[in-house]
N, CA and C atoms of all chains as a GROMACS GRO file, in nm:
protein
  489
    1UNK      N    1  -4.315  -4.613   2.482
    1UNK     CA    2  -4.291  -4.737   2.557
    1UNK      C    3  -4.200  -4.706   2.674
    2UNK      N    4  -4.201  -4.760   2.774
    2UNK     CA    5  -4.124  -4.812   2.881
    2UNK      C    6  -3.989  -4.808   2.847
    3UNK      N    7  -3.867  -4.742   2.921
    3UNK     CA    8  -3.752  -4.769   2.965
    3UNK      C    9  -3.706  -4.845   2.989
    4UNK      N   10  -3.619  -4.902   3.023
    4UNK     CA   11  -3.570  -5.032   3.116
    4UNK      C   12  -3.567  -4.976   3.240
    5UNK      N   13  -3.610  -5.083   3.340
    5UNK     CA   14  -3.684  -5.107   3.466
    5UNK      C   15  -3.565  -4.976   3.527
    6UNK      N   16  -3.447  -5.022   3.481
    6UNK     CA   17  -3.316  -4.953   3.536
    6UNK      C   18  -3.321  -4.833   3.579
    7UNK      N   19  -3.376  -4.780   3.440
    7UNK     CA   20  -3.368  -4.625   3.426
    7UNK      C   21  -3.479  -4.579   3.466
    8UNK      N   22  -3.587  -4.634   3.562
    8UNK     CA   23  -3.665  -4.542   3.587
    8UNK      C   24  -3.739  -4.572   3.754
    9UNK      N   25  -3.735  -4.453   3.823
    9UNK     CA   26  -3.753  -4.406   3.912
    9UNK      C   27  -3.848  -4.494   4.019
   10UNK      N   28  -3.829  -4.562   4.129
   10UNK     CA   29  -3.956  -4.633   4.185
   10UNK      C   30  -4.100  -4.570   4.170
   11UNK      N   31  -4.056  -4.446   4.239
   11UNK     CA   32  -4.198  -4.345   4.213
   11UNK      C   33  -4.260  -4.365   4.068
   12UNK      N   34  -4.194  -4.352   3.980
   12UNK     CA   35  -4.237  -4.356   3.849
   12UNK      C   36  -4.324  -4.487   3.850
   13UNK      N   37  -4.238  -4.566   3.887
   13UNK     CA   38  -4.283  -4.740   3.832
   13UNK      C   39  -4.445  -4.721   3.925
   14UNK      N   40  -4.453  -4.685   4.058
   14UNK     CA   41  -4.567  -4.690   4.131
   14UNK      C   42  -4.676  -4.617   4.045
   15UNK      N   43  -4.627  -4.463   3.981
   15UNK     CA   44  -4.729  -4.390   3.910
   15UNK      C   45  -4.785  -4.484   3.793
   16UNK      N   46  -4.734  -4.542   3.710
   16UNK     CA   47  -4.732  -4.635   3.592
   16UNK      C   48  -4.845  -4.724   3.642
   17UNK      N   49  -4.825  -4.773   3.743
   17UNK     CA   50  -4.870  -4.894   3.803
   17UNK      C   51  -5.034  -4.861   3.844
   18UNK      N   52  -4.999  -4.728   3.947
   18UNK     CA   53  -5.130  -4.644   3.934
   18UNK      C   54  -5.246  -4.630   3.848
   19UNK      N   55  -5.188  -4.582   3.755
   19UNK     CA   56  -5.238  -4.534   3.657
   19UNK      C   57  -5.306  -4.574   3.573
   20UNK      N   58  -5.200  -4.735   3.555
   20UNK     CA   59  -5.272  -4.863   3.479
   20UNK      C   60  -5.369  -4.920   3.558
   21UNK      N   61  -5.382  -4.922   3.693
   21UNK     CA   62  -5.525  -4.993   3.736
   21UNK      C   63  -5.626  -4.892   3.735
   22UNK      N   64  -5.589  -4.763   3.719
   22UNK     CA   65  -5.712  -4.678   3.695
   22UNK      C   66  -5.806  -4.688   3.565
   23UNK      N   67  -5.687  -4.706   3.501
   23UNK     CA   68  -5.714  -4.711   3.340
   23UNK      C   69  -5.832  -4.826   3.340
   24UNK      N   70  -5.783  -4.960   3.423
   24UNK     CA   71  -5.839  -5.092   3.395
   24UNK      C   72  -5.980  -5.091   3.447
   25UNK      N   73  -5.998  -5.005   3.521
   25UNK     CA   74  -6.123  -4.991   3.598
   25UNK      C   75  -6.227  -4.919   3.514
   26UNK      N   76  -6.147  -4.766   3.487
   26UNK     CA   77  -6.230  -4.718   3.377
   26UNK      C   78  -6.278  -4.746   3.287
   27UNK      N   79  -6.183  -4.908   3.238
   27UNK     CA   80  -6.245  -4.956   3.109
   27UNK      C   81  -6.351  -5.069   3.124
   28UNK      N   82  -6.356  -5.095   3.275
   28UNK     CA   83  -6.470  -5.192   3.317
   28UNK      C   84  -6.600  -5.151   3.303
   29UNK      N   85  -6.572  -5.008   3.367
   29UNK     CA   86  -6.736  -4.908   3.398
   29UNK      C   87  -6.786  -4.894   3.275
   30UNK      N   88  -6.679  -4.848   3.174
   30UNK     CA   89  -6.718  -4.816   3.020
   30UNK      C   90  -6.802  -4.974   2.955
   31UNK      N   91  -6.741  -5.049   2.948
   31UNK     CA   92  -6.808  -5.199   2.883
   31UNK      C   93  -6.871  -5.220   3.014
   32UNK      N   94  -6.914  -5.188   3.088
   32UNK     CA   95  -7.014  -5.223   3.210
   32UNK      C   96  -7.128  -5.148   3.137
   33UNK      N   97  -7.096  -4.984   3.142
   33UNK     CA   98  -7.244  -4.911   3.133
   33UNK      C   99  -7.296  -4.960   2.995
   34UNK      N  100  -7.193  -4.998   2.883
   34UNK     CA  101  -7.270  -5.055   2.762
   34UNK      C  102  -7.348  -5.143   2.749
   35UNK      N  103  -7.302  -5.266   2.818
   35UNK     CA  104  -7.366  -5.392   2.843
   35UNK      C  105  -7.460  -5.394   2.874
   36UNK      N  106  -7.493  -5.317   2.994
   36UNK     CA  107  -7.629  -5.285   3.107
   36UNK      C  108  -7.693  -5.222   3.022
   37UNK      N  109  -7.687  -5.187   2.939
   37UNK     CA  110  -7.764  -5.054   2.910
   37UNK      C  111  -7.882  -5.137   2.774
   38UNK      N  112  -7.784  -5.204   2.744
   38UNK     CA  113  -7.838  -5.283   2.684
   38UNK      C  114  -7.893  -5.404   2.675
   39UNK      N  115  -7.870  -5.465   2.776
   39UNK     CA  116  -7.979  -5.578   2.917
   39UNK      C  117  -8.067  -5.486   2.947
   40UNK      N  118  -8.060  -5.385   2.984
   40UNK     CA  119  -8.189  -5.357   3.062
   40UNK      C  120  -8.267  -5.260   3.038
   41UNK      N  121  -8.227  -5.163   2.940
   41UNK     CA  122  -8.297  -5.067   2.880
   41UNK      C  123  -8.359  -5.105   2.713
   42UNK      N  124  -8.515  -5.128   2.726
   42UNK     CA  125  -8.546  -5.168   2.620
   42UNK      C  126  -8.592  -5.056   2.521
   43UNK      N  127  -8.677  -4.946   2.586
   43UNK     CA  128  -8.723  -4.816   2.532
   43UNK      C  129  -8.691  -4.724   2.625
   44UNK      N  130  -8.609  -4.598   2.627
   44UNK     CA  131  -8.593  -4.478   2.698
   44UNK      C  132  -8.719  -4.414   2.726
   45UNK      N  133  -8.762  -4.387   2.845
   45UNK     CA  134  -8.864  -4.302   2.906
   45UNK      C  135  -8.867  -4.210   2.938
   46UNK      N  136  -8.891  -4.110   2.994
   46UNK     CA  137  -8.914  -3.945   3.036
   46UNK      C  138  -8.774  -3.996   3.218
   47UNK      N  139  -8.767  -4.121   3.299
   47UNK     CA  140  -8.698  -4.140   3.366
   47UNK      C  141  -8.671  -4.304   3.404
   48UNK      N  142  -8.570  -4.325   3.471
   48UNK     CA  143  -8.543  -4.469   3.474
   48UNK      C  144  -8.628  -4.544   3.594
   49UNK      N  145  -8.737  -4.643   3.510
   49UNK     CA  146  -8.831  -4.728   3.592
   49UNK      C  147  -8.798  -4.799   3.744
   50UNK      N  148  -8.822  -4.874   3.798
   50UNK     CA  149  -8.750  -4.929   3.954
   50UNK      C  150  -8.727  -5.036   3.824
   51UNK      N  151  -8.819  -5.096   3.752
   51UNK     CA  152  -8.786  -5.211   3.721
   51UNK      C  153  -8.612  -5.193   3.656
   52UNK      N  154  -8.609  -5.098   3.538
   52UNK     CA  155  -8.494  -5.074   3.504
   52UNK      C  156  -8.344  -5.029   3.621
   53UNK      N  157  -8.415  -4.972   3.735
   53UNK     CA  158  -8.272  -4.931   3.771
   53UNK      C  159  -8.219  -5.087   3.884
   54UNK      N  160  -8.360  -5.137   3.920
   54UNK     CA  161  -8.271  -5.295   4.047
   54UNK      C  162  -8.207  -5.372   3.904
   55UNK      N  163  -8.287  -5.407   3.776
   55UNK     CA  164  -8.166  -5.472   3.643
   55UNK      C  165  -8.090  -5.389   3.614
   56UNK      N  166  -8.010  -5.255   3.648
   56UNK     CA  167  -7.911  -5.190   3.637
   56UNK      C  168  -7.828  -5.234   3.727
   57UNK      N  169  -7.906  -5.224   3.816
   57UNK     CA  170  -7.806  -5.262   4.006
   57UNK      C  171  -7.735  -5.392   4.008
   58UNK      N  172  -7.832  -5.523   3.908
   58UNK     CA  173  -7.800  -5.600   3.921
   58UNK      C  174  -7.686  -5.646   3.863
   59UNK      N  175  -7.716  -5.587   3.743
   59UNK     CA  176  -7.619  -5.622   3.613
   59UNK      C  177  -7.494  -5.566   3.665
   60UNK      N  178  -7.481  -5.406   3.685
   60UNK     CA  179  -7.389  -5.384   3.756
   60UNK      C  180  -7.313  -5.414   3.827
   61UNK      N  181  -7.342  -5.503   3.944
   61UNK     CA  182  -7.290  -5.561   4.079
   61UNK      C  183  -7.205  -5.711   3.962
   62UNK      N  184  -7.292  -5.780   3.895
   62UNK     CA  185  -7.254  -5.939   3.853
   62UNK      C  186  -7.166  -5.922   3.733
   63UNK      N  187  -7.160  -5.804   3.698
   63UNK     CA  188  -7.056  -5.779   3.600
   63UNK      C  189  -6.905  -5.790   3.646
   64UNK      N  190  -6.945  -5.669   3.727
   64UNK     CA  191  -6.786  -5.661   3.812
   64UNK      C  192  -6.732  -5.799   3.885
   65UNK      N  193  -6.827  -5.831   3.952
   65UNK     CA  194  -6.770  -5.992   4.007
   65UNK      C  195  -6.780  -6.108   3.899
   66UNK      N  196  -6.812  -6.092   3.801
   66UNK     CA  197  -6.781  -6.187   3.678
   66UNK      C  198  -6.630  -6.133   3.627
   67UNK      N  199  -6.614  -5.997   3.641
   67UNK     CA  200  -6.469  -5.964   3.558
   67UNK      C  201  -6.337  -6.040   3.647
   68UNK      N  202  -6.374  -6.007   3.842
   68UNK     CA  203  -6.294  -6.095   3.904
   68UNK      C  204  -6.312  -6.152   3.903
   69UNK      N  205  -6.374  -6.267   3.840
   69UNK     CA  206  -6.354  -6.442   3.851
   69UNK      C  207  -6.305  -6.475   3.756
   70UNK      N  208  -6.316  -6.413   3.601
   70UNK     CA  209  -6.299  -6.481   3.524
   70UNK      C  210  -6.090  -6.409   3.569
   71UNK      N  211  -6.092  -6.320   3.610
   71UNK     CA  212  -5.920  -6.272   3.580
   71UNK      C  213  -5.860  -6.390   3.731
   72UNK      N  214  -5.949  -6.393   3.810
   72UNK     CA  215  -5.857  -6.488   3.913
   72UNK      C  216  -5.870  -6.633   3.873
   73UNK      N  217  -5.945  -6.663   3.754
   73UNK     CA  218  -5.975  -6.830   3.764
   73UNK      C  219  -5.832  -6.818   3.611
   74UNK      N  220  -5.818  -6.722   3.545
   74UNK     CA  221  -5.715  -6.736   3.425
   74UNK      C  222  -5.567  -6.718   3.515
   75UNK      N  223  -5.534  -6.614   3.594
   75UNK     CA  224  -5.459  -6.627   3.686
   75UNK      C  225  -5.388  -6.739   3.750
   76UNK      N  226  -5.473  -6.808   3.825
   76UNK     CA  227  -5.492  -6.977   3.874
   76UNK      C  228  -5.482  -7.062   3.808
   77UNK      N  229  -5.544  -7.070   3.630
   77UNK     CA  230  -5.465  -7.150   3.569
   77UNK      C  231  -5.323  -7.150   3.518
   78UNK      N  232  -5.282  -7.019   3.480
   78UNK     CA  233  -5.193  -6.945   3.463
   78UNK      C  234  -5.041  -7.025   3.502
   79UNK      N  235  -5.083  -7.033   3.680
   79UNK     CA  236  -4.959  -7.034   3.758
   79UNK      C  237  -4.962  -7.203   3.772
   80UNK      N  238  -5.074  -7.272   3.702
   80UNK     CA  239  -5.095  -7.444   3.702
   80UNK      C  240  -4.953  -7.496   3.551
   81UNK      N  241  -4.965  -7.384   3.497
   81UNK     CA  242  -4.958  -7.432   3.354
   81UNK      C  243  -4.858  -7.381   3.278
   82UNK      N  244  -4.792  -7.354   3.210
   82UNK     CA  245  -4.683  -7.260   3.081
   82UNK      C  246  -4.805  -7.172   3.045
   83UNK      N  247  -4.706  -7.086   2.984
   83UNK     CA  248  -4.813  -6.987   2.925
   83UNK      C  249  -4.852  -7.003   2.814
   84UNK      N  250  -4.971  -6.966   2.762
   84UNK     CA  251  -4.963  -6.934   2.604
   84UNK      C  252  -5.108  -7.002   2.632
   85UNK      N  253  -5.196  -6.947   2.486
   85UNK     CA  254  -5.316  -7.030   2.523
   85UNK      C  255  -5.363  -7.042   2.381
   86UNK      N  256  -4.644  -6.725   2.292
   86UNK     CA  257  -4.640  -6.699   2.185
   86UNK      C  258  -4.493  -6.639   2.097
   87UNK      N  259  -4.475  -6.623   2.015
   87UNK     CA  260  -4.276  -6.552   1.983
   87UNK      C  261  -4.316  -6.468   1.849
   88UNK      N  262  -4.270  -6.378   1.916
   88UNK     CA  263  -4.245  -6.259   1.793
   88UNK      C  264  -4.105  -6.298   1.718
   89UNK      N  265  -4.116  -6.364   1.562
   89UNK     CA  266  -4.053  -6.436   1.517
   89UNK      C  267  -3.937  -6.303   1.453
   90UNK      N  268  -3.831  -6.399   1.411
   90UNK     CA  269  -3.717  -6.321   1.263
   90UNK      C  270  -3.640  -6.245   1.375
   91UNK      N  271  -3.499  -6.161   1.315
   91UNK     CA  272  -3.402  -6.186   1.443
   91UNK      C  273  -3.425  -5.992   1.394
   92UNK      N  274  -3.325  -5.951   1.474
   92UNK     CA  275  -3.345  -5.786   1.493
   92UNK      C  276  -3.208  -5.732   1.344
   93UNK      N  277  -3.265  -5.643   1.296
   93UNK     CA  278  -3.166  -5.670   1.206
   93UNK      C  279  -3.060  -5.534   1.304
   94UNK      N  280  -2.949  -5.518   1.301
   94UNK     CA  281  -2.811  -5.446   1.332
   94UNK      C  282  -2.827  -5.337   1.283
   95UNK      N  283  -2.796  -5.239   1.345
   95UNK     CA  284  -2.771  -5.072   1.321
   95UNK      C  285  -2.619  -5.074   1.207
   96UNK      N  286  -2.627  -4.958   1.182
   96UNK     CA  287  -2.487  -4.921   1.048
   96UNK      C  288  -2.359  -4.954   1.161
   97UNK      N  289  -2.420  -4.986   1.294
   97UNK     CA  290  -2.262  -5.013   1.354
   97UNK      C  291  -2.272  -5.102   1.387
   98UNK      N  292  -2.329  -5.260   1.352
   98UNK     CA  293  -2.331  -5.401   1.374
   98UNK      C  294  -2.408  -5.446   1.471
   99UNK      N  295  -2.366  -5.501   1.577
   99UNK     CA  296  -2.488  -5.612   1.679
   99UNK      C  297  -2.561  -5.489   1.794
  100UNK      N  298  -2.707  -5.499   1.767
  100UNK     CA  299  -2.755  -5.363   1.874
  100UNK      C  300  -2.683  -5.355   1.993
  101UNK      N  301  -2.706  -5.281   2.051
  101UNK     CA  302  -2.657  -5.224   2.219
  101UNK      C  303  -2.720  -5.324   2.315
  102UNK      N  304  -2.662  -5.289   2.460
  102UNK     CA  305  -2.767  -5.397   2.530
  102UNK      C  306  -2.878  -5.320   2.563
  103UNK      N  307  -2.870  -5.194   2.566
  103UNK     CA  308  -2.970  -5.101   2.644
  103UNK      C  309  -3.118  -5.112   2.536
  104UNK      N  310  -3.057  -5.191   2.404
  104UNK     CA  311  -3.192  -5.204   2.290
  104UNK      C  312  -3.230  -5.346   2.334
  105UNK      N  313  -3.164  -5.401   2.390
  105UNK     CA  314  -3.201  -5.555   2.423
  105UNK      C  315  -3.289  -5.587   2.448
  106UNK      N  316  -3.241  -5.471   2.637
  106UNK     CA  317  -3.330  -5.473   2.713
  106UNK      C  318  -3.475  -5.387   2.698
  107UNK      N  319  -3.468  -5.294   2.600
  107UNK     CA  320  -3.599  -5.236   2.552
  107UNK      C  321  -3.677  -5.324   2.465
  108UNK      N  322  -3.582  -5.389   2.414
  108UNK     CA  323  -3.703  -5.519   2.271
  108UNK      C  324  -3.761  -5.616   2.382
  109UNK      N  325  -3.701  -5.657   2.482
  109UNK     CA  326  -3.745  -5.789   2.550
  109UNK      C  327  -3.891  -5.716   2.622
  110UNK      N  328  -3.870  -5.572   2.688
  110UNK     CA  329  -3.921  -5.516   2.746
  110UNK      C  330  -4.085  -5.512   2.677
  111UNK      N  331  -4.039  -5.427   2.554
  111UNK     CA  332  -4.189  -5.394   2.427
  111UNK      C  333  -4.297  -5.562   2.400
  112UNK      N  334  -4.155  -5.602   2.412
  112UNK     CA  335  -4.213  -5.793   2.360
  112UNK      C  336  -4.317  -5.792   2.457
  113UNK      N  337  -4.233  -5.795   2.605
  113UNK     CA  338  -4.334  -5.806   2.723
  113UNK      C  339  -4.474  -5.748   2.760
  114UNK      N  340  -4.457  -5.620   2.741
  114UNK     CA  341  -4.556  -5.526   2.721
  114UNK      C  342  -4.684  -5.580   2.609
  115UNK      N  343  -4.619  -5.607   2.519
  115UNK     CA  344  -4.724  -5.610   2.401
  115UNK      C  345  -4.776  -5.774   2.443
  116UNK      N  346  -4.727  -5.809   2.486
  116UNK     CA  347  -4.768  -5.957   2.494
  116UNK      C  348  -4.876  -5.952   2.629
  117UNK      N  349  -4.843  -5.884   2.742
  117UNK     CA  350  -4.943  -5.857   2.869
  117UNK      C  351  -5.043  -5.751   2.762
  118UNK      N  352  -5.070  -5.764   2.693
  118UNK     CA  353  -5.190  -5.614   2.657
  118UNK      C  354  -5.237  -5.732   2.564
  119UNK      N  355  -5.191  -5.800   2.485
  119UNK     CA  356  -5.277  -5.897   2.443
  119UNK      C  357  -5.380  -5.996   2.501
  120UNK      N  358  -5.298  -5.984   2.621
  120UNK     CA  359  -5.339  -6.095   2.738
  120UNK      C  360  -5.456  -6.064   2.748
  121UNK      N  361  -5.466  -5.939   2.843
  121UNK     CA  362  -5.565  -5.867   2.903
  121UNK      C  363  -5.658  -5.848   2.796
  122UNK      N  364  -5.656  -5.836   2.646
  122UNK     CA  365  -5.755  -5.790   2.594
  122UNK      C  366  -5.826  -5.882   2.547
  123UNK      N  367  -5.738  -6.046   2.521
  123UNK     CA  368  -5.821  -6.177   2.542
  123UNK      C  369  -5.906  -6.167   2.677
  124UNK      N  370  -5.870  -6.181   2.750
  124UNK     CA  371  -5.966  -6.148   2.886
  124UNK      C  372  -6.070  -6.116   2.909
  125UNK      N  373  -6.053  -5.965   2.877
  125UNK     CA  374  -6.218  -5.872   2.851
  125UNK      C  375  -6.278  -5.922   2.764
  126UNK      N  376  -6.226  -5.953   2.646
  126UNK     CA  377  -6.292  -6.056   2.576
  126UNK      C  378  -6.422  -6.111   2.574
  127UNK      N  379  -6.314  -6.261   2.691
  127UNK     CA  380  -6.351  -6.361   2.716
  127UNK      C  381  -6.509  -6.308   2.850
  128UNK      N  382  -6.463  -6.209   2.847
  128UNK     CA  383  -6.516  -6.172   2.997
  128UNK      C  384  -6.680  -6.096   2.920
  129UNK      N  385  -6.674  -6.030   2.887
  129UNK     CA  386  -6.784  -5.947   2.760
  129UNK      C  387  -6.904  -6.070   2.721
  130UNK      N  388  -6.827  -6.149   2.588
  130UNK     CA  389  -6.902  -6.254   2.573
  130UNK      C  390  -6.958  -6.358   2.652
  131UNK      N  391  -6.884  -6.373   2.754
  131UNK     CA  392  -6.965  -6.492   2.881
  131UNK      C  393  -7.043  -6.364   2.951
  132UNK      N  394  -7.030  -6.284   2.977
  132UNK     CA  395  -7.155  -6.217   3.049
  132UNK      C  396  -7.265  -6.227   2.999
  133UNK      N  397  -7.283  -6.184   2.868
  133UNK     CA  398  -7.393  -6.188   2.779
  133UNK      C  399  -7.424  -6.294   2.792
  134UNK      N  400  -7.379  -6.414   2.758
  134UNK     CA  401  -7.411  -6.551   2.752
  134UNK      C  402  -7.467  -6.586   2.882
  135UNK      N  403  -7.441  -6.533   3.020
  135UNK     CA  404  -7.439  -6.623   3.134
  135UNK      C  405  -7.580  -6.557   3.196
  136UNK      N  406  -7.558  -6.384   3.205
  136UNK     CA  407  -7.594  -6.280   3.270
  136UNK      C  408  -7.705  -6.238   3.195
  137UNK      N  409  -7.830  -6.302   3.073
  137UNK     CA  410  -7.914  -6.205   2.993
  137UNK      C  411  -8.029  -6.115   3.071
  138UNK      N  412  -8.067  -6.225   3.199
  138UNK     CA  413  -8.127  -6.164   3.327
  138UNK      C  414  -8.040  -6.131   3.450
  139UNK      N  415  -8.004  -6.075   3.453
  139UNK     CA  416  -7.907  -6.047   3.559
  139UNK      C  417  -7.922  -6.073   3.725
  140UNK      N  418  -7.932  -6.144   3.802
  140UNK     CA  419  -8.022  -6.185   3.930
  140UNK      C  420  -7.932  -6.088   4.032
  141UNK      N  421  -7.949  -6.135   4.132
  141UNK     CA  422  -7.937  -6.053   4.281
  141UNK      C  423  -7.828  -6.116   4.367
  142UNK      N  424  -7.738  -6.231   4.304
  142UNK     CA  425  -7.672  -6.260   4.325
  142UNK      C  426  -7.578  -6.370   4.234
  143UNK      N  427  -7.467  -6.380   4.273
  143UNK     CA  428  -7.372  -6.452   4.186
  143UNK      C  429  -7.338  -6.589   4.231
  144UNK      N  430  -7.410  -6.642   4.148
  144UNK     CA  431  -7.468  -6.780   4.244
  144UNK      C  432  -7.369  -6.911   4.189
  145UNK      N  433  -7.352  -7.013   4.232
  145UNK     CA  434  -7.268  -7.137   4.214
  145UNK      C  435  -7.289  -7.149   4.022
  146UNK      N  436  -7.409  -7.138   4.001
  146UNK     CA  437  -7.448  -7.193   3.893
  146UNK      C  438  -7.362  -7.064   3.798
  147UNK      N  439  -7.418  -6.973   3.846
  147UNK     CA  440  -7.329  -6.891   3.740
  147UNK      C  441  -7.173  -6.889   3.669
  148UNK      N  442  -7.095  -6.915   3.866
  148UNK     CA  443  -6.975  -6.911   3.794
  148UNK      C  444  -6.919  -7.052   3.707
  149UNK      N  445  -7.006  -7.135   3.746
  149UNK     CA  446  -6.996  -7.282   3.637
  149UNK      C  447  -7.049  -7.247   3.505
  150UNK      N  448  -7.139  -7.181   3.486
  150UNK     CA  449  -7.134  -7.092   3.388
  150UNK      C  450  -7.051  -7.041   3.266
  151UNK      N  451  -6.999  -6.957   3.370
  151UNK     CA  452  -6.861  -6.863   3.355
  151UNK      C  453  -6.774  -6.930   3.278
  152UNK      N  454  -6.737  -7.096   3.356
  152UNK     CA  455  -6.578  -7.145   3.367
  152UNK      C  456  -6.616  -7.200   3.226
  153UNK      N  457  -6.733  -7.319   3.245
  153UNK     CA  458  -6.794  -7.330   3.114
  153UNK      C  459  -6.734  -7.278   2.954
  154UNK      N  460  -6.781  -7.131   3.009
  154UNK     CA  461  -6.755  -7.043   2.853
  154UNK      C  462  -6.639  -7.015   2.805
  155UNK      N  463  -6.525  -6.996   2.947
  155UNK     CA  464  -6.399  -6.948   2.909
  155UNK      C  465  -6.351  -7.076   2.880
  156UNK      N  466  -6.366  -7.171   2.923
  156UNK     CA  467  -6.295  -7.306   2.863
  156UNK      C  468  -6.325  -7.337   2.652
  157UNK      N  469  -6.426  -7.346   2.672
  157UNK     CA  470  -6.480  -7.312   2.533
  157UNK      C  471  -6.411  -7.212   2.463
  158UNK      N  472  -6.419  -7.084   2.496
  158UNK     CA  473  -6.386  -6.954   2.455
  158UNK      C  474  -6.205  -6.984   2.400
  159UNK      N  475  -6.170  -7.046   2.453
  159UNK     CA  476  -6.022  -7.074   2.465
  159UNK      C  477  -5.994  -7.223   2.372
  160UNK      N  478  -6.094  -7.300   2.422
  160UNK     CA  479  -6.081  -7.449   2.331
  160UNK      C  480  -6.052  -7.404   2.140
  161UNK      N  481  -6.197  -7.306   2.124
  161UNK     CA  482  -6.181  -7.325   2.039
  161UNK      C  483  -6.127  -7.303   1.905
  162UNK      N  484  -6.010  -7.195   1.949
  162UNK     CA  485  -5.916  -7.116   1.833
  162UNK      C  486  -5.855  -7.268   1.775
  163UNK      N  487  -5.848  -7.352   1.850
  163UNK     CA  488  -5.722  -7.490   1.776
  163UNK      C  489  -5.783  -7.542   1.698
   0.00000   0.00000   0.00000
């Protein structure tokens, strides 16, 4: 765990900070490629169909902008409201 | 939410402040990681629900959709 804010280095706090939105991203792509994979791949073929890869493209693209809406619309209520849910 | 019951004292009586500020800290921490993992969650299950054909764009209807589910998603632990 974390230090107190005190004891540790700006640089540090930026790397932390870094690190954690890398993390958050990586874990999008990961439950992204699962999801998709499973929307749109019904039987594996010798290679991926057009039909399969534009419902890859798609899923892909509406995933990610579903993850920012749903984190800016909880956000927005967030700052309406107390916390706790 | 409150992480309940009080901290019990080291063999030398009332903790330090430097543990204070680490318990308030962990509290914080663990409480933003809960957050976020309600989130993805919430975020996982409304895709599926919203997204089973996935279209070419992210259209009005969808994110009413969306708001739809997380309202639900949230209504109904009470």
């Amino acid at each position: 765990m974390a230090a107190p804010d005190q004891q540790v280095s700006p640089e540090l706090q930026q790397f932390i900070a870094r690190e954690s939105q890398v993390a958050q991203i990586q874990s999008m792509i990961s439950s992204l490629t699962e999801v998709c994979w499973d929307t749109c791949i019904q039987s594996p073929g010798n290679y991926l169909s057009s039909k399969e890869s534009s419902c890859l493209e798609n899923c892909a693209r509406r995933f990610v902008e579903s993850t920012q809406y749903i984190l800016q619309r909880a956000a927005h209520k967030a700052d309406g409201s107390s916390s706790g849910f | 939410m409150s992480y309940g019951g009080g901290y019990g004292g080291g063999a030398g009586g009332a903790p330090k402040q430097d543990d204070h500020a680490i318990m308030e800290q962990v509290k914080s921490q663990l409480q933003m990681q809960m957050v976020q993992e309600f989130y993805q969650t919430v975020r996982d299950k409304c895709f599926k629900v919203c997204f089973s054909s996935p279209g070419s764009s992210f259209s009005s209807s969808d994110q009413k959709c969306l708001s739809r589910c997380m309202d639900r998603y949230q209504d109904y632990p009470r």
